[in-house]
N, C-alpha and C positions, 0 to 999 in steps of 0.2 A: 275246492279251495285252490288249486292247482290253475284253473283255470284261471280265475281271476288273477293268481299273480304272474300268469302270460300276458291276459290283457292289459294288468297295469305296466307293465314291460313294454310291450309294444307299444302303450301309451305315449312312452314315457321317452323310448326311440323316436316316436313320428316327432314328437315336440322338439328334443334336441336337434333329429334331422331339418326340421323346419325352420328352427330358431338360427342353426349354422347354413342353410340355405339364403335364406333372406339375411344376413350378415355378409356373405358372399357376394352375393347379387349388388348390394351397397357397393360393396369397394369396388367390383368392376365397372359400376356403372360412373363411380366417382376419377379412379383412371382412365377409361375413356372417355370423360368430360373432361378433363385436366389435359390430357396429348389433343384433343381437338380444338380445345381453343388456343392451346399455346400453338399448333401448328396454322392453324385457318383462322383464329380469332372468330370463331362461331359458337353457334350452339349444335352440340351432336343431335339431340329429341328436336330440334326446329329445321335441321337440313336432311336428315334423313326419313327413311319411313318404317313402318312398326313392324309391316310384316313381308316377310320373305315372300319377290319376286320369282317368277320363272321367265328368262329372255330369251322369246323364240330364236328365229335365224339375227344374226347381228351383220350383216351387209356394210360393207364399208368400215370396219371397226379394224381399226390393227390386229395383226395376230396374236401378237403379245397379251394384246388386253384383252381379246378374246379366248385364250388359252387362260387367263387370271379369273376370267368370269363364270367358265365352266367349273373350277377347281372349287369355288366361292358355292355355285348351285351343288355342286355332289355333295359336296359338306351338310348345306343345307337339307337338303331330300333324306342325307343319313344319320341327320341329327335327331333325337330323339330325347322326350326327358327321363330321367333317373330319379326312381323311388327307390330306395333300399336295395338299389344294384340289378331292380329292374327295370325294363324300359318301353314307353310308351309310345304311341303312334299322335298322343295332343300338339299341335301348332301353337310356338312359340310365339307371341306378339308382344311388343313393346321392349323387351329384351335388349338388354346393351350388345349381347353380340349379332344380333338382328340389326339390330340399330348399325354398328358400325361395318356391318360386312355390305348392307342394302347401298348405302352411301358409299360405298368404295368402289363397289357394284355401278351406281350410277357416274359416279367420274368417269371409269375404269368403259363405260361407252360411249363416252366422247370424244376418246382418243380416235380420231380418223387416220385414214392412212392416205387421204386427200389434202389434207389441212397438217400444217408447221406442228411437231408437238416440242414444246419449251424442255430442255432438258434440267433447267433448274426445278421445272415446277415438277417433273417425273422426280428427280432428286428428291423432291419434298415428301413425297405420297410415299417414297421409300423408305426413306428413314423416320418417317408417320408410324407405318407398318414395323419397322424393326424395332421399335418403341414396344410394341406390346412383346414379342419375343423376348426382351430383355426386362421384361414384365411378368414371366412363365407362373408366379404363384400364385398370382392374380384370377388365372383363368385356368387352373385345374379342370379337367374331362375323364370320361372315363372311355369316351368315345372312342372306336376304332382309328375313325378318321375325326380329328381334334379341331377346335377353334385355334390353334397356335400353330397346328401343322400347314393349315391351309393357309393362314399367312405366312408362314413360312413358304409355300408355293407360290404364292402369288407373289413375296419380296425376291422368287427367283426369275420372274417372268418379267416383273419390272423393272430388275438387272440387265436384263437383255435389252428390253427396251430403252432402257437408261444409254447400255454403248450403241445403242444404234442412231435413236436422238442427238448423243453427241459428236459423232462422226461424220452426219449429216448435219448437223448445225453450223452454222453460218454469221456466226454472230458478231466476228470481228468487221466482217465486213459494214452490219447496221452500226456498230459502237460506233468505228471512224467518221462513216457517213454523218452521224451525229453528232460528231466532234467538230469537224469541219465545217456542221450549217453551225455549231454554237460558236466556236471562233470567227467565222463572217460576219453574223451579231456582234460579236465582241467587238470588233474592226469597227464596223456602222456605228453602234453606239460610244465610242472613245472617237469619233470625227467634232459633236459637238464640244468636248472637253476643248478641242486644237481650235475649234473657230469660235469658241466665247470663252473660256478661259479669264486668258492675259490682254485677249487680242482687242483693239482699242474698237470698236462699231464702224463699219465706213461710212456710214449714216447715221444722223439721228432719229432720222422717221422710218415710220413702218414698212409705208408703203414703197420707199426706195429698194427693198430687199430685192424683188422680181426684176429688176436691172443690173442687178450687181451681181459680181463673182461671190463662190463662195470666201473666197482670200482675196486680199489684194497683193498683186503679182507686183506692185510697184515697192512692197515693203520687203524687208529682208524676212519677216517670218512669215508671210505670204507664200516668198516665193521658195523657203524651205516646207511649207507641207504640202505645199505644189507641188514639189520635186519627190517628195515622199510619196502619194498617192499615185505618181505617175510609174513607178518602179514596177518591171515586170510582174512582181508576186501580187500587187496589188491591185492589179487589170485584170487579171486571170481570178482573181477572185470577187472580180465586177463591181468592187468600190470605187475606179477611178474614174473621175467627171471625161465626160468626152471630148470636154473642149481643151481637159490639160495633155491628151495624149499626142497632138503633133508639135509640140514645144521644143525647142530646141535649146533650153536653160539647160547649166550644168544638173550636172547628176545628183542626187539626192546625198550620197555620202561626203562629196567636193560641197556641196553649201552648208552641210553639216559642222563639214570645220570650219571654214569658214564664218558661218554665225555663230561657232563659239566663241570665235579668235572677238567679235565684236560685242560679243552678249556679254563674256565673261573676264576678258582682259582686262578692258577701260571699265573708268569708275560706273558709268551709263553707257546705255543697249543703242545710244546714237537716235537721231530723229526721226530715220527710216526702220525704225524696225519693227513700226506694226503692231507696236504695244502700248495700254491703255499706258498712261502719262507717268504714272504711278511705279507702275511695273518696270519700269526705261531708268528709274534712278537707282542709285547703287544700294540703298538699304533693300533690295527686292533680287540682289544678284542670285541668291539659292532657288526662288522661284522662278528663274530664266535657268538656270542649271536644271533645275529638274521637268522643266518644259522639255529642253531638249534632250533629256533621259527619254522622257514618254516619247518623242518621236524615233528616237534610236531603238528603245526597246518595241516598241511596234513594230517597226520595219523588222527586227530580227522574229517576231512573233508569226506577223505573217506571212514569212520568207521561209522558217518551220510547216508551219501549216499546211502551205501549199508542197512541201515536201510530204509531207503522208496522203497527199492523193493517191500515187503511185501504189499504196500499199493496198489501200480503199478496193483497187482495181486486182490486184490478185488475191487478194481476200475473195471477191464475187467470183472469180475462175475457180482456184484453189482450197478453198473453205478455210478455216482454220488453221487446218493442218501448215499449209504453205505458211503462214504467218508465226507459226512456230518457229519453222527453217529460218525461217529469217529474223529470231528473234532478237540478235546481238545487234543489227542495224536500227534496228523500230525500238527497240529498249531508248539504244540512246540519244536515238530524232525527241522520242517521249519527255527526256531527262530535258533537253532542250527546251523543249516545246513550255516544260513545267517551269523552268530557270527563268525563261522568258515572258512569262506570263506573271509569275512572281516580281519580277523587276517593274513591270509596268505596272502592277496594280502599286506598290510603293511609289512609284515617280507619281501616277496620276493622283492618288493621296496628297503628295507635298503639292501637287498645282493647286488641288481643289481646296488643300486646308489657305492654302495662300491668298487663292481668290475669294473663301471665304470671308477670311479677316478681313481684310479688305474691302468687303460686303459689308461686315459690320461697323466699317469705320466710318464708310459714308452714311449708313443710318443714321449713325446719332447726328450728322451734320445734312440731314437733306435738304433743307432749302440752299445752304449753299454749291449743291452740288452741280453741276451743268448740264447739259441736254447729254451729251455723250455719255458721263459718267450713268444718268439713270439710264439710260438705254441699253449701258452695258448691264446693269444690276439686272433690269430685265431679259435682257439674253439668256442671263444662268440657268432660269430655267428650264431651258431645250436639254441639259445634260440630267442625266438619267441615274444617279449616283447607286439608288439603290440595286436598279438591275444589272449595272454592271458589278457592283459584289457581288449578287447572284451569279452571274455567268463567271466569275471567275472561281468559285467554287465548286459549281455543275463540273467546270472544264478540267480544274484540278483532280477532284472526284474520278473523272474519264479517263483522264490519261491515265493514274494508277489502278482502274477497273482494267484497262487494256495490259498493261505489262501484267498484270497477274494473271489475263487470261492467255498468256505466251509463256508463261514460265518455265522452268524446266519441267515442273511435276505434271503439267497440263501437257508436254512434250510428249511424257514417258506415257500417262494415260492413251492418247491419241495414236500412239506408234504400237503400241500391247493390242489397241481394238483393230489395228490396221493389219498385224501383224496376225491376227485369230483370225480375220477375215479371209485372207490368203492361203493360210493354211488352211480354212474350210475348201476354197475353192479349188487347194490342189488337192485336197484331197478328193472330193467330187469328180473333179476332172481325171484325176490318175486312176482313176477305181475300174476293177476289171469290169464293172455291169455299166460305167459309160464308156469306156472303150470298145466293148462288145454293141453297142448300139450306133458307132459311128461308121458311116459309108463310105468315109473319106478316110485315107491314112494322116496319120500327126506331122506334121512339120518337122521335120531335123530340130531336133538338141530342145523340141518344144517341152517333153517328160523334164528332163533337166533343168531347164528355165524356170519351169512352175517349181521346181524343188527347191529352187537355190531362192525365190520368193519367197516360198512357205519359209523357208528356214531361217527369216529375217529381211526386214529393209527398212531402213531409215527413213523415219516419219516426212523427211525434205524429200523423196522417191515419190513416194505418193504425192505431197503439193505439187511435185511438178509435172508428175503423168497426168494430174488432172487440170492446170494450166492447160498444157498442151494437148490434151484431146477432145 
């Protein structure tokens, strides 16, 4: 009798054991479906594989992720399952922590030590990983060496490679780069807003275009976007036509006044000034005001613009770091750059809403409209309204992606991994087992030098010792 009621006992155990096994198994399999698609928008069971790898020699792999992947395999090798507190030699397959260690495992050797690695995307796999940590009851072990512990090693390997990533990253210098080809765009396509606009056709036929200027230098607004495109900033940024660069016309900001004193004083823009017929009388003076807003704030756009080359260029010397140092100058070139970009996309709004109307007025009346007027209605089309919204939102977007990647917290970051770095190296370097190995004596006051480095230096030290060497 005895017997039997061990065996319904142990029955009775295996069931419960089995029943809070497979409820277990559930929830983890349900939290790491849940941190994988919220982190990669994937599926865990379709990216990863079911059963535990072993990865010979790993050749060309970063340290870091080779150091994460061996931590990953011993895990593995000394994982084992758990009956009743004892433990078995069966191979796990299909398994959420197979599942998620196998796929971390495979990112975790693509990091080359040849090839750029993204420090946002390492950022991500990190705090992927710290996820389950902060998940601890999810994944109970009885294990020696745990499913939590080993991510836990591996979110420490990934830390190192996280400040290494970022201290070699380089990324202010691609943002600007990218800044400066989308504001050239921007430039290029706000040229047909200035030549179809307001501006009256110098011809009525098509084929007279390939003979003519873009402008006609005989009108007053002619020979004001003439004067504009011919300005320093604006040849350097390879918009200006080559036949307006040996002109000897005043300067772009002298016709500026100038064409307001006549756009905007008198009741009408005067007969030379370049504009459809319409646009020249005084019920249209806000749309010759805000004409000459969009060339004013241009010019100050791309007179900004070409002021952040200069950064562009010690960004590629200096990394980051240097761009930090000089964050109080490139802060407020940005504040500019954004001021100015803002004003012109309003001016070029009031032209367009103008010309629009306008557009609509002669529809309803098109037969009596004349050869120039359709011609001009047909011109509107060359301007590109929707992409330059785009690009002025890309650009907006940039500028404040760039000041946050200069900030001060991004400073302190940057100058903490600069400042560990250093102190590794004096330490190395001051150590009696390298000193005992060197054939050569140290330099006068060199011990001291490394000391007073280790002991601090300001993250603008490093941009500029790596400018200059």
């Amino acid at each position: 009798m005895t017997g039997v009621i061990e065996v319904a006992a142990a029955s009775a155990a295996i069931a419960v054991f089995a029943r809070n096994k497979h409820e277990k198994e559930r929830q983890e399999e349900r939290v790491a479906s849940e941190l994988y698609k919220r982190f990669f928008n994937a599926d865990l069971c379709e990216e990863s594989p079911d059963r535990a790898t072993i990865v010979g020699n790993l050749v060309g792999v970063d340290v870091n992720a080779v150091a994460a992947v061996r931590a990953i395999e011993r895990y593995q090798k000394e994982r084992r399952h758990r009956f009743m507190y004892l433990s078995s030699s069966a191979e796990h397959v299909g398994d959420t922590r197979t599942r998620v260690l196998e796929e971390l495992k495979q990112w975790l050797m693509t990091l080359s030590m040849d090839a750029a690695i993204s420090a946002g995307t390492v950022a991500n796999r990190l705090d992927y990983c710290s996820q389950f940590l902060l998940r601890a009851p999810a994944f109970e072990a009885q294990n020696e060496i745990s499913f939590l512990a080993t991510l836990g090693e591996v979110c420490r390997h990934l830390e190192r490679l996280f400040q290494q990533t970022v201290s070699l990253e380089r990324t202010g210098e691609a943002k600007i780069g990218h800044l400066l080809s989308l504001g050239k765009e921007l430039v290029e396509a706000t040229k047909p807003v200035l030549r179809f606009s307001l501006f009256a056709p110098q011809s009525a036929l098509d084929e007279a275009d390939a003979a003519l200027p873009d402008f006609d230098l005989s009108t007053a607004g002619g020979r004001l976007v003439a004067a504009l495109l011919r300005e320093v900033h604006f040849r350097r940024l390879g918009d200006s036509p080559g036949e307006l660069e040996g002109s000897t016309s005043p300067g772009f900001p002298e016709l500026l006044e100038e064409t307001s004193r006549s756009w905007l004083e008198a009741p009408s823009a005067g007969q030379d000034s370049g504009l459809l017929v319409a646009f020249a009388q005084e019920a249209h003076v806000e749309a010759r005001k805000s004409f000459l807003d969009l060339c004013r704030h241009l010019d100050r756009f791309c007179f900004f613009l070409m002021a952040l080359q200069p950064y562009q260029k010690v960004a590629a010397a200096g990394g980051d770091a240097a761009l930090c140092w000089l964050r109080r100058g490139l802060c407020h070139l940005l504040q500019e750059l954004g001021k100015a970009l803002l004003q012109l996309r309003q001016a070029r709004l009031a032209v367009l809403h103008a010309s629009k109307k306008h557009l609509q007025e002669l529809a309803k009346q098109l037969p009596k409209s004349g050869k120039l007027e359709r011609r001009w209605m047909q011109d509107l089309r060359h301007i590109d309204d929707q992409r330059l919204d785009e690009l002025h939102k890309i650009l907006s977007k940039g500028f404040a992606e760039v000041q946050s990647m200069i900030s001060a917290a991004r400073e302190v970051e940057l100058k903490s991994m600069a400042k560990q770095g250093l102190q590794n190296i004096a330490s190395a370097f001051l150590s009696a087992d390298f000193q005992a190995r060197c054939s050569l004596a140290l330099p006068d006051r060199l011990a001291a030098e490394m000391r007073e480095l280790a002991s601090g230096v300001p993250v603008g030290a490093v941009g500029v010792a790596q400018i200059s060497s």
